[in-house]
Chimera marker file (.cmm) of the C-alpha trace (Angstrom):
<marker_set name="trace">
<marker id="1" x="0.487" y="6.163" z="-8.448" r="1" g="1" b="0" radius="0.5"/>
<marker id="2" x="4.041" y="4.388" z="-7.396" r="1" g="1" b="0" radius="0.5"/>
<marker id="3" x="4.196" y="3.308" z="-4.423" r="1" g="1" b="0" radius="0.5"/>
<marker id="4" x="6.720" y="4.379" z="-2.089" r="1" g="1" b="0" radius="0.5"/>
<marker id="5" x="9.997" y="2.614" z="-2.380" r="1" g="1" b="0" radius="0.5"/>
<marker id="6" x="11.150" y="0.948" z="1.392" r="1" g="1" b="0" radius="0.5"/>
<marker id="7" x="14.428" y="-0.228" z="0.068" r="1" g="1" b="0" radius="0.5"/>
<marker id="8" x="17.734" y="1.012" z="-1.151" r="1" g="1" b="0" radius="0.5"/>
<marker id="9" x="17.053" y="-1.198" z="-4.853" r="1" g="1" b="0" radius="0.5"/>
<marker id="10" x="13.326" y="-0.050" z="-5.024" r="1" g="1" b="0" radius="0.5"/>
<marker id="11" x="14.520" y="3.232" z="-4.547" r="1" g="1" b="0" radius="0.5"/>
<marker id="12" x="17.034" y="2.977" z="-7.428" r="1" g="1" b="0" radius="0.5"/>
<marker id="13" x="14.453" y="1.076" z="-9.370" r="1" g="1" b="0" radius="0.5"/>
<marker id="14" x="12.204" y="4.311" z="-8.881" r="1" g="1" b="0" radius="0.5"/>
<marker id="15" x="15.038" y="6.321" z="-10.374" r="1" g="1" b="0" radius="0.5"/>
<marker id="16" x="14.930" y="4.307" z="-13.542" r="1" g="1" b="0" radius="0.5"/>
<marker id="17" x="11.544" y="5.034" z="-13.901" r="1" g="1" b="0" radius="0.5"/>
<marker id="18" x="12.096" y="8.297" z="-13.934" r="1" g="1" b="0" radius="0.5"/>
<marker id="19" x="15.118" y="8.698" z="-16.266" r="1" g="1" b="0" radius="0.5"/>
<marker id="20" x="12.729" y="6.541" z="-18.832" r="1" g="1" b="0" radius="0.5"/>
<marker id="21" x="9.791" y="8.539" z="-18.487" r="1" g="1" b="0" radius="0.5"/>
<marker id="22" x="11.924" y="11.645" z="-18.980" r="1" g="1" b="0" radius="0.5"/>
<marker id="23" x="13.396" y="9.899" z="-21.889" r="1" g="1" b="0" radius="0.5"/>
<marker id="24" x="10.493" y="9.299" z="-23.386" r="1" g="1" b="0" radius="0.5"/>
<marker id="25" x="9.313" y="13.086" z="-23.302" r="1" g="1" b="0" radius="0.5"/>
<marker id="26" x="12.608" y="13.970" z="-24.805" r="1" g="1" b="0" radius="0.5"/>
<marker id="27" x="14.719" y="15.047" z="-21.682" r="1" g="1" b="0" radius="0.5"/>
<marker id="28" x="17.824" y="14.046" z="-20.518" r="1" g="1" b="0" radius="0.5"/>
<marker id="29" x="18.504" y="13.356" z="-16.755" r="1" g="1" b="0" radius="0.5"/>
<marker id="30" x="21.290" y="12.390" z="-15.263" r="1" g="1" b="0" radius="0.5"/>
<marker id="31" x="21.238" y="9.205" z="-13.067" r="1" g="1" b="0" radius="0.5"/>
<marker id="32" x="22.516" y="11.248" z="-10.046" r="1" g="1" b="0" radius="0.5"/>
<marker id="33" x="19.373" y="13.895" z="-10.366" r="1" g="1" b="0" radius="0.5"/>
<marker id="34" x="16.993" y="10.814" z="-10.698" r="1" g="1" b="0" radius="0.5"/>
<marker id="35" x="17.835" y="9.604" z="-7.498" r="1" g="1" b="0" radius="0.5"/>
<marker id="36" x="17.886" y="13.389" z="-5.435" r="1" g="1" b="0" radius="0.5"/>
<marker id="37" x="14.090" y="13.372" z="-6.996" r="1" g="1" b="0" radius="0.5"/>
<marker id="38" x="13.824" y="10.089" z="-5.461" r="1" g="1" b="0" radius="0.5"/>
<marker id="39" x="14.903" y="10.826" z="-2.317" r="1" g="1" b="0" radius="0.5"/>
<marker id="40" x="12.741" y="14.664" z="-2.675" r="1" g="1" b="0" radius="0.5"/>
<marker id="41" x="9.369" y="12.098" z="-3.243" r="1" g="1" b="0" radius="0.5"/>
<marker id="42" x="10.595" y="9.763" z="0.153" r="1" g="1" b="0" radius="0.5"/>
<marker id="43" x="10.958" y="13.139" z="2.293" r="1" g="1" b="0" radius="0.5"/>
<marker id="44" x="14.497" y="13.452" z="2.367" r="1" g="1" b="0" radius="0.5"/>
<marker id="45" x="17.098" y="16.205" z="2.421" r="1" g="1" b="0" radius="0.5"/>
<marker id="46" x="19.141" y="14.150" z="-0.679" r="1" g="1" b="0" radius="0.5"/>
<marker id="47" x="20.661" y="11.174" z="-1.936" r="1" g="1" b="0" radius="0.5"/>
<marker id="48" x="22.926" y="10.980" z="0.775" r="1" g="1" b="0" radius="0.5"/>
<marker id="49" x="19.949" y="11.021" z="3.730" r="1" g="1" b="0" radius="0.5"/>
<marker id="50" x="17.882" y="8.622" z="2.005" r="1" g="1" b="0" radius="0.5"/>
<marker id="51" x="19.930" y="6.096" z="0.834" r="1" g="1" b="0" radius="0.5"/>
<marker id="52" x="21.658" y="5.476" z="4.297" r="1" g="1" b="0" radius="0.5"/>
<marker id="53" x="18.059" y="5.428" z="6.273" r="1" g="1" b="0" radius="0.5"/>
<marker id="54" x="16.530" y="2.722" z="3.415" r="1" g="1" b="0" radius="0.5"/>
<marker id="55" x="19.761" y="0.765" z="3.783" r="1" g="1" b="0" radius="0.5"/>
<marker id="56" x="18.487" y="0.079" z="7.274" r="1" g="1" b="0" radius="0.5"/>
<marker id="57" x="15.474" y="-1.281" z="6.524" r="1" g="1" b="0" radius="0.5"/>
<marker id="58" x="15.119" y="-4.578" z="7.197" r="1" g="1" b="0" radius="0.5"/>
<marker id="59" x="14.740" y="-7.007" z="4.284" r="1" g="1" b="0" radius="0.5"/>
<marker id="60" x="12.089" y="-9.025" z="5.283" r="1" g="1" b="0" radius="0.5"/>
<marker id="61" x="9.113" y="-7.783" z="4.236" r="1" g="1" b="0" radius="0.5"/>
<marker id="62" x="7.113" y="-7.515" z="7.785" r="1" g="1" b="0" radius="0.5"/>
<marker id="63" x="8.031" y="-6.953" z="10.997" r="1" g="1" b="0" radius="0.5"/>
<marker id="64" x="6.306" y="-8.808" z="14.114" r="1" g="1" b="0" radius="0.5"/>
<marker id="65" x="3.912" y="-6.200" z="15.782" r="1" g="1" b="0" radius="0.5"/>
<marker id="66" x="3.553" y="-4.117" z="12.805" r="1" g="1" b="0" radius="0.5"/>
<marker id="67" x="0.305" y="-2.483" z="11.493" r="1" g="1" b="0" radius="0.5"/>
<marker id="68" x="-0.636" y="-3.973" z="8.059" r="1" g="1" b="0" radius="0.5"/>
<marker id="69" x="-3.702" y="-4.211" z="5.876" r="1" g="1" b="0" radius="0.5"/>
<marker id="70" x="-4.525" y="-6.027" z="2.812" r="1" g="1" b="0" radius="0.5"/>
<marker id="71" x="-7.039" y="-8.549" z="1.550" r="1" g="1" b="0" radius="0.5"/>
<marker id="72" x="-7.724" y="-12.386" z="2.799" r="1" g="1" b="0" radius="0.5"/>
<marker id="73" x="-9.915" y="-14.426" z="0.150" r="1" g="1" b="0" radius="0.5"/>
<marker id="74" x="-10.690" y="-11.215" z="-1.645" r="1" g="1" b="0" radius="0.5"/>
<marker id="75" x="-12.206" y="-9.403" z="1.464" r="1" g="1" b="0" radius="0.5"/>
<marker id="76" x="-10.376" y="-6.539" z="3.100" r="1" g="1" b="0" radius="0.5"/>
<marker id="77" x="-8.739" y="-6.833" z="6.339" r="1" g="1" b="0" radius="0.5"/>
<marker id="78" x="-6.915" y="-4.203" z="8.923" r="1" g="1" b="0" radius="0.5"/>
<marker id="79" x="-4.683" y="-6.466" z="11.519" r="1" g="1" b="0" radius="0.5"/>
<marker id="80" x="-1.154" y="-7.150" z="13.304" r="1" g="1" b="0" radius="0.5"/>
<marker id="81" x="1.262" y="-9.176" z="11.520" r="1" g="1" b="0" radius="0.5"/>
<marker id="82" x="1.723" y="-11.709" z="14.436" r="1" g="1" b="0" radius="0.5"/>
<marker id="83" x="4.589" y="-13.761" z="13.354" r="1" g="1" b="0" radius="0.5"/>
<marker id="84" x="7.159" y="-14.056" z="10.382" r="1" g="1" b="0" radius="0.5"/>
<marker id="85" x="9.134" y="-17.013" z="9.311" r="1" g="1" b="0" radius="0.5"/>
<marker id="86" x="12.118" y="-16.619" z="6.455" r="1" g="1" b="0" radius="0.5"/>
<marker id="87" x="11.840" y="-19.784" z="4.046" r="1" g="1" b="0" radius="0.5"/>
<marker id="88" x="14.714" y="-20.896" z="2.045" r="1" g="1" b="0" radius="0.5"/>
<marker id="89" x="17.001" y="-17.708" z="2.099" r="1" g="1" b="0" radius="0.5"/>
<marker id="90" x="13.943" y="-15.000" z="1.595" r="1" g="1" b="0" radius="0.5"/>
<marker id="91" x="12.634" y="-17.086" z="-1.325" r="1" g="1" b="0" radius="0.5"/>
<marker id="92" x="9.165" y="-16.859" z="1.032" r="1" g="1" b="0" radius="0.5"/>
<marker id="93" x="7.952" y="-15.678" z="4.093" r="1" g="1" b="0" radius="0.5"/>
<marker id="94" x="5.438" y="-17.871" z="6.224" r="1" g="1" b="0" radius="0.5"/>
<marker id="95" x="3.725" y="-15.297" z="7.925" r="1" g="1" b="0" radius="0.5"/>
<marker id="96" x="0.559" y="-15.408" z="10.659" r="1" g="1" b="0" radius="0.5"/>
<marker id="97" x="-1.866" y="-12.233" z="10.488" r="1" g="1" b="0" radius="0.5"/>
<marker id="98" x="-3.977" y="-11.183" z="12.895" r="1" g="1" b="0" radius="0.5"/>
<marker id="99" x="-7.454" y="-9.244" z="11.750" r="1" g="1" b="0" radius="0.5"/>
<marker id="100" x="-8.844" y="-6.628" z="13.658" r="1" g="1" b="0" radius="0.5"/>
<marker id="101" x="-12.132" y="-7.773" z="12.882" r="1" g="1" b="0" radius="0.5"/>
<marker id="102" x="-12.780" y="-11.294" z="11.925" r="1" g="1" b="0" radius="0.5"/>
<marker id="103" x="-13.361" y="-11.576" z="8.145" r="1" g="1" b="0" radius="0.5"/>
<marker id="104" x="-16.442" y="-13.855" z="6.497" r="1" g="1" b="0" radius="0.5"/>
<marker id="105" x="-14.026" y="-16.002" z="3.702" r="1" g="1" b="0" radius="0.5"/>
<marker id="106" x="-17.471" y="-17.322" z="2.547" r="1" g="1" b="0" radius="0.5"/>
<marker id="107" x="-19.219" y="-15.987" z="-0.438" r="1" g="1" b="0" radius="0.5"/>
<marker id="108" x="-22.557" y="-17.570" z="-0.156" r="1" g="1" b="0" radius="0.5"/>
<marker id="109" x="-25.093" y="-15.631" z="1.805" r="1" g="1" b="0" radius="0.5"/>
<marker id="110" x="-26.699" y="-18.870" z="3.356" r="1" g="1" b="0" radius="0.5"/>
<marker id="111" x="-23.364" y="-19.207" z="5.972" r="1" g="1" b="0" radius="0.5"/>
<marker id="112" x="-20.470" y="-17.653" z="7.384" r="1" g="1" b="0" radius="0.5"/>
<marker id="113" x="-16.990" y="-18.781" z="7.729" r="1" g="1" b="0" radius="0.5"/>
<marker id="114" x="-15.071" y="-16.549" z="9.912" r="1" g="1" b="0" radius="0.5"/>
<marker id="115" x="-11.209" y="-16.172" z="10.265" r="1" g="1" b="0" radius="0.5"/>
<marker id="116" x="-9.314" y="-13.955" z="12.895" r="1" g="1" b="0" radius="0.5"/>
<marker id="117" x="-6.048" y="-15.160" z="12.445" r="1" g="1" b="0" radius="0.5"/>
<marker id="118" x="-4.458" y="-17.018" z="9.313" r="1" g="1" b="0" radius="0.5"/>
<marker id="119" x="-1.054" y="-17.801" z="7.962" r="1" g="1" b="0" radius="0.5"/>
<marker id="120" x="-0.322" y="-18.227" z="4.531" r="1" g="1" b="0" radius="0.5"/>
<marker id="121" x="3.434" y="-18.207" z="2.656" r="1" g="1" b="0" radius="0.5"/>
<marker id="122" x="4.090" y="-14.600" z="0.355" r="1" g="1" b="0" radius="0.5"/>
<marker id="123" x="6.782" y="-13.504" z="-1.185" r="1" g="1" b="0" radius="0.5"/>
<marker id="124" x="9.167" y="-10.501" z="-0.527" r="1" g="1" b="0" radius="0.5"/>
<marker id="125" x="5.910" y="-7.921" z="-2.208" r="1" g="1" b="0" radius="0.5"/>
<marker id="126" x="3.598" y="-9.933" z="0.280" r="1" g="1" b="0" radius="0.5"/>
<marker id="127" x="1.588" y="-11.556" z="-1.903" r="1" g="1" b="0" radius="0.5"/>
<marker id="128" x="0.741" y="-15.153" z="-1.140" r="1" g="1" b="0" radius="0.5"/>
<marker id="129" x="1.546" y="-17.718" z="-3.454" r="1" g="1" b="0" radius="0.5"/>
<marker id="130" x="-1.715" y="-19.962" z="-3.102" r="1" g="1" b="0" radius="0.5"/>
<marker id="131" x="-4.521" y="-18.643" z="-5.327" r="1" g="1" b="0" radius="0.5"/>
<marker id="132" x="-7.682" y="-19.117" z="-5.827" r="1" g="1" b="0" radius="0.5"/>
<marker id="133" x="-9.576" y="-20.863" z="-8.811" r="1" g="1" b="0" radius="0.5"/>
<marker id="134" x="-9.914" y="-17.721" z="-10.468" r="1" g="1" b="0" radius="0.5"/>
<marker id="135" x="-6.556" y="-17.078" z="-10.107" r="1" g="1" b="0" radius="0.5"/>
<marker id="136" x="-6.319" y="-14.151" z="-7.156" r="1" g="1" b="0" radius="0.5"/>
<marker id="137" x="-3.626" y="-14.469" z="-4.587" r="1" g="1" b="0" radius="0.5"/>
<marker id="138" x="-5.223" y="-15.901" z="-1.301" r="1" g="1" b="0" radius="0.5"/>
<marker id="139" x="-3.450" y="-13.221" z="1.016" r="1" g="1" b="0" radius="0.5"/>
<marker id="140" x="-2.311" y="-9.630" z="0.012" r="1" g="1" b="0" radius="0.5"/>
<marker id="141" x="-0.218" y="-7.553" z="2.443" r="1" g="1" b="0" radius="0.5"/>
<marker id="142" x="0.648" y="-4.248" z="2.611" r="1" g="1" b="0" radius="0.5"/>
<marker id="143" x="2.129" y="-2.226" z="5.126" r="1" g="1" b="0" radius="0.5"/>
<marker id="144" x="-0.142" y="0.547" z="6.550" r="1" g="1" b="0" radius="0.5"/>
<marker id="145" x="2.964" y="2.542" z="6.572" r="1" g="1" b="0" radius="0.5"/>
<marker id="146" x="6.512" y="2.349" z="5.839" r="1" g="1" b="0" radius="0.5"/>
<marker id="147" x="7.818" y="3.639" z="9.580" r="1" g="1" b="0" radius="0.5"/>
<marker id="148" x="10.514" y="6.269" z="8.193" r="1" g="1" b="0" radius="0.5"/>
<marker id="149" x="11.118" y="9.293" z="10.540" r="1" g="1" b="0" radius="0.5"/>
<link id1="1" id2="2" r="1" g="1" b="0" radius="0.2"/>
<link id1="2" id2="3" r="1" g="1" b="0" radius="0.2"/>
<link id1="3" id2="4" r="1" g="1" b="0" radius="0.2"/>
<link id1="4" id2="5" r="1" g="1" b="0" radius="0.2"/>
<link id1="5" id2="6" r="1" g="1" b="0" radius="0.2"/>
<link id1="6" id2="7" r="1" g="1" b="0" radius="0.2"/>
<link id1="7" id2="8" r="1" g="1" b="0" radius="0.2"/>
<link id1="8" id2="9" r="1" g="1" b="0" radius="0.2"/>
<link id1="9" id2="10" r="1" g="1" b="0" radius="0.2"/>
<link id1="10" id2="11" r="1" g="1" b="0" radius="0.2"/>
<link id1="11" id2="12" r="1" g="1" b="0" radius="0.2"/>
<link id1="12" id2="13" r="1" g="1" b="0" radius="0.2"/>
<link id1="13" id2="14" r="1" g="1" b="0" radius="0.2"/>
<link id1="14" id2="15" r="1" g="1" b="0" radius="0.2"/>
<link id1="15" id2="16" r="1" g="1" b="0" radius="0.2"/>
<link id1="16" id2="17" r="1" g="1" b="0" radius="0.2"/>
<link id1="17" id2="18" r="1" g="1" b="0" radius="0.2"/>
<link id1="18" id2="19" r="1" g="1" b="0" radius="0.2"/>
<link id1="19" id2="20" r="1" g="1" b="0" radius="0.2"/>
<link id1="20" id2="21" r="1" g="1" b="0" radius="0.2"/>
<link id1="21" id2="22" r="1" g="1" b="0" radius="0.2"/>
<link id1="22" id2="23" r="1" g="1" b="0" radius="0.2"/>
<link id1="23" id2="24" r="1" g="1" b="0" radius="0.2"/>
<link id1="24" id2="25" r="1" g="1" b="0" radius="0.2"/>
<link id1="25" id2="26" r="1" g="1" b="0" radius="0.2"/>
<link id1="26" id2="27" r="1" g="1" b="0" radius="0.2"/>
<link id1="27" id2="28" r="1" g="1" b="0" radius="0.2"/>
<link id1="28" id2="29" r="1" g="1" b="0" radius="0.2"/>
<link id1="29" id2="30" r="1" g="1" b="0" radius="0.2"/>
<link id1="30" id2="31" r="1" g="1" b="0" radius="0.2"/>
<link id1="31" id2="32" r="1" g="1" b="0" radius="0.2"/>
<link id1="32" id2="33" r="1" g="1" b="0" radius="0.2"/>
<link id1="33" id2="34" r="1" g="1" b="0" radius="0.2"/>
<link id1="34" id2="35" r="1" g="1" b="0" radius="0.2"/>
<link id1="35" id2="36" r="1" g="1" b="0" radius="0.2"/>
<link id1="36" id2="37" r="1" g="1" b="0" radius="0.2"/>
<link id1="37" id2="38" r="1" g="1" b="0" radius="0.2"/>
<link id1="38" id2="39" r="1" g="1" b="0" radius="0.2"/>
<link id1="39" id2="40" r="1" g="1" b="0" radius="0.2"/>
<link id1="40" id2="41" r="1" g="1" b="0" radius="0.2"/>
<link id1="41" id2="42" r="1" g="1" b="0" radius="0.2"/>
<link id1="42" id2="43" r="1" g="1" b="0" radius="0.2"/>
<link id1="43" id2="44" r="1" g="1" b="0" radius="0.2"/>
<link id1="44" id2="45" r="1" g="1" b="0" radius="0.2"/>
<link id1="45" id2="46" r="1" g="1" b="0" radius="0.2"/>
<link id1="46" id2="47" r="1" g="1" b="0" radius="0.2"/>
<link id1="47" id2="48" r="1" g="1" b="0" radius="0.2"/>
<link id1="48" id2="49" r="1" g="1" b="0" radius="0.2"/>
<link id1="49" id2="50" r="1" g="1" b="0" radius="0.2"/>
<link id1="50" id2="51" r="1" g="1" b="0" radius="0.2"/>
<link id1="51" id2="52" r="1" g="1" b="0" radius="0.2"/>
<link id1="52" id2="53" r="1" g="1" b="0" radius="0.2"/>
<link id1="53" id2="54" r="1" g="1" b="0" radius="0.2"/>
<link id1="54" id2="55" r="1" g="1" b="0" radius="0.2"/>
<link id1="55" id2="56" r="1" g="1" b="0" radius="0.2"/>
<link id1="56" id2="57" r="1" g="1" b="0" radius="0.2"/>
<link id1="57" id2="58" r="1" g="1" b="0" radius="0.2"/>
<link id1="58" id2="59" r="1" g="1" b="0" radius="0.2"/>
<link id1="59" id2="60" r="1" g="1" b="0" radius="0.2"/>
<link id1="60" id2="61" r="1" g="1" b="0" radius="0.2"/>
<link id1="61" id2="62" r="1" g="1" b="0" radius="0.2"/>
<link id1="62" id2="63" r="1" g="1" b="0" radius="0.2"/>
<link id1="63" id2="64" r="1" g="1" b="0" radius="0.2"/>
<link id1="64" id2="65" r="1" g="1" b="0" radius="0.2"/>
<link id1="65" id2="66" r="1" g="1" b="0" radius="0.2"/>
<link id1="66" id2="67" r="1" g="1" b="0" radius="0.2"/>
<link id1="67" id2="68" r="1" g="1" b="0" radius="0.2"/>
<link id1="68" id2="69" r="1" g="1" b="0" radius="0.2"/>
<link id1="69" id2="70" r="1" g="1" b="0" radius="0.2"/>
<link id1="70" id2="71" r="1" g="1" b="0" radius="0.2"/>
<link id1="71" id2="72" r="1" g="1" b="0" radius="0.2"/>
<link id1="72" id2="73" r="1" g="1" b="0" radius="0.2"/>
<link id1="73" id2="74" r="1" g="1" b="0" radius="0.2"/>
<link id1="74" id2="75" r="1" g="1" b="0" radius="0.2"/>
<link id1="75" id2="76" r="1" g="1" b="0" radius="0.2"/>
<link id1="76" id2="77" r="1" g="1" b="0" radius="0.2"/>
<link id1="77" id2="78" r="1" g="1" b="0" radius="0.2"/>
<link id1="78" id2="79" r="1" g="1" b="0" radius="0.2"/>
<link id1="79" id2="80" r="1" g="1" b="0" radius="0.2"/>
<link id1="80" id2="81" r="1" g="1" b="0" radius="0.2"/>
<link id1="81" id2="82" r="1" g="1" b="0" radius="0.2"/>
<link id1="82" id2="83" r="1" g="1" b="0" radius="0.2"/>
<link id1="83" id2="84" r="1" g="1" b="0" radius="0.2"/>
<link id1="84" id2="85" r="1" g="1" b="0" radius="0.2"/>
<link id1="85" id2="86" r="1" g="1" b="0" radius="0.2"/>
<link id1="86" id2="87" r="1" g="1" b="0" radius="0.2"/>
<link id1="87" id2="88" r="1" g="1" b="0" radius="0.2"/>
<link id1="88" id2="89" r="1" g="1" b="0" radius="0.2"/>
<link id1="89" id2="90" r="1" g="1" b="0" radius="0.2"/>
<link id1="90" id2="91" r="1" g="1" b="0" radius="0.2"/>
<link id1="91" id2="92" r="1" g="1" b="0" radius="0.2"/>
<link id1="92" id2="93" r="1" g="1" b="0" radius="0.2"/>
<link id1="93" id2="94" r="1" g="1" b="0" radius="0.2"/>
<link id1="94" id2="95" r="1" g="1" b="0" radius="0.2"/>
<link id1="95" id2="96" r="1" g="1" b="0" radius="0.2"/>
<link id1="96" id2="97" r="1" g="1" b="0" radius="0.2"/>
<link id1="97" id2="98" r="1" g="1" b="0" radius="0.2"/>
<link id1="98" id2="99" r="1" g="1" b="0" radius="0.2"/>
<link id1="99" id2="100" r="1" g="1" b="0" radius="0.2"/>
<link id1="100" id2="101" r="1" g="1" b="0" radius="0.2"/>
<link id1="101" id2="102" r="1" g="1" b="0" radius="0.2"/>
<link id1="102" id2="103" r="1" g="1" b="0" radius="0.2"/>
<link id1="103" id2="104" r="1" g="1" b="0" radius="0.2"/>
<link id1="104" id2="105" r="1" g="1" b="0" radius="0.2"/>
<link id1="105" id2="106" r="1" g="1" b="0" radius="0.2"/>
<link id1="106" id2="107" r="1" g="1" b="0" radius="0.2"/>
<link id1="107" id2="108" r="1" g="1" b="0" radius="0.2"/>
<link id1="108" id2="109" r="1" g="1" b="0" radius="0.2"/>
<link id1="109" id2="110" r="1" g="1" b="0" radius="0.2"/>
<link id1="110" id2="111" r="1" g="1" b="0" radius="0.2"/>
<link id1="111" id2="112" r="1" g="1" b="0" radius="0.2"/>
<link id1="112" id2="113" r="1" g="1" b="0" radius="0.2"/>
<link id1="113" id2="114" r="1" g="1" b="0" radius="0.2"/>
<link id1="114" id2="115" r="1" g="1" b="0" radius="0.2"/>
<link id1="115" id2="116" r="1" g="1" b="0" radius="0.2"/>
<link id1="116" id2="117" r="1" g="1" b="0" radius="0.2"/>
<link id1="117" id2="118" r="1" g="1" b="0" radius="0.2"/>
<link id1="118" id2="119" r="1" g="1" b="0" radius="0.2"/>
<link id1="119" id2="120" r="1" g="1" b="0" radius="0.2"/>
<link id1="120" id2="121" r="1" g="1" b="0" radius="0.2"/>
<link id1="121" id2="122" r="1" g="1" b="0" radius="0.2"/>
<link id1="122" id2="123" r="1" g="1" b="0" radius="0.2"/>
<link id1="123" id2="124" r="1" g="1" b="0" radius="0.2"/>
<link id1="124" id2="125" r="1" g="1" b="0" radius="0.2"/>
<link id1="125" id2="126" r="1" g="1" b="0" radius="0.2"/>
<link id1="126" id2="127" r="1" g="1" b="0" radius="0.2"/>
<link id1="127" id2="128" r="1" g="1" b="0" radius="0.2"/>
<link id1="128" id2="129" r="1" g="1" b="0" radius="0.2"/>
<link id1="129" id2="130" r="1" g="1" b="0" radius="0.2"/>
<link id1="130" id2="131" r="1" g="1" b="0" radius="0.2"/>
<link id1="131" id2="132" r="1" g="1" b="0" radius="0.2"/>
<link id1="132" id2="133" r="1" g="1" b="0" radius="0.2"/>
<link id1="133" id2="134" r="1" g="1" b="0" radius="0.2"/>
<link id1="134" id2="135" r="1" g="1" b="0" radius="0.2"/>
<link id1="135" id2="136" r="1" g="1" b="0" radius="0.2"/>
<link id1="136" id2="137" r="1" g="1" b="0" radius="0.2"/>
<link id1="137" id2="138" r="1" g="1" b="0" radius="0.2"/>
<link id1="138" id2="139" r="1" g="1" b="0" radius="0.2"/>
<link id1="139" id2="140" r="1" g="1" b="0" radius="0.2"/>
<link id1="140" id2="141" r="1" g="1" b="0" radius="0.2"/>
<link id1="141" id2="142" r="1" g="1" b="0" radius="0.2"/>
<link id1="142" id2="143" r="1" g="1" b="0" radius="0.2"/>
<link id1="143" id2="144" r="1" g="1" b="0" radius="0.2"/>
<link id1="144" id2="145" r="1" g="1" b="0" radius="0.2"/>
<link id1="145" id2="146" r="1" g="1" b="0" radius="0.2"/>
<link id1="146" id2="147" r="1" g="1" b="0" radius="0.2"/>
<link id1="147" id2="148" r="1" g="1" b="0" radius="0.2"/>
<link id1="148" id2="149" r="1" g="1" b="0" radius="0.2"/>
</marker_set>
């Protein structure tokens, strides 16, 4: 499944998508009808509706306050984003989470390290940028919803 587009270039993105996987099955669709789909998947009237609420939608990936869930040393979390930092001109985002629940980071069933709040740096798809030794992204965040009316 694709996930829902939050911005005015995912959204077009999304229509490319679509006008390649009709290609592929031998149909041809206009540009314009790929993105009325588009905005038909979001919940919107048309084009029009959806393109000028995604245009307000902040760039930054999170908001302060907001709802977000995810994964923190491979274990699932639920939390509050509790603050954001842009680095370099969005090339990063230094963010601080706050878990519902604390979360056990330690894998060995002799001790427990728990963590409440941490704050990693992630890009603009909120994925952090330190990994582990096997190679997964130390934080994962995704927005528990995308806050369109």
């Amino acid at each position: 499944m694709t996930p829902q587009p939050s911005t005015r270039a995912k959204a077009k993105a999304r229509a490319r998508e679509i006008r390649a996987e009709h290609a592929k099955a031998g149909q041809s669709l206009s540009h314009s009808h790929a993105l009325e789909l588009v905005a038909h998947e979001l919940g919107y009237r048309d084009w029009n509706t959806a393109s000028a609420r995604l245009s307000n939608t902040p760039e930054v990936p999170l908001q302060v306050g907001e709802r977000v869930t995810g994964r923190y040393l491979k274990q699932a979390f639920v939390g509050r984003v509790h603050s954001v930092r842009e680095l370099a001109g969005g090339m990063g985002y230094e963010v601080s989470i706050h878990f519902d629940e604390p979360v056990d980071v330690v894998e060995f069933e002799s001790f427990s390290g728990l963590r409440q709040r941490v704050s990693a740096v992630v890009d603009s798809d909120g994925i952090s940028w330190s990994k582990t030794s096997d190679g997964v992204p130390h934080l994962i965040v995704e927005r528990t919803s995308l806050g369109l009316i």
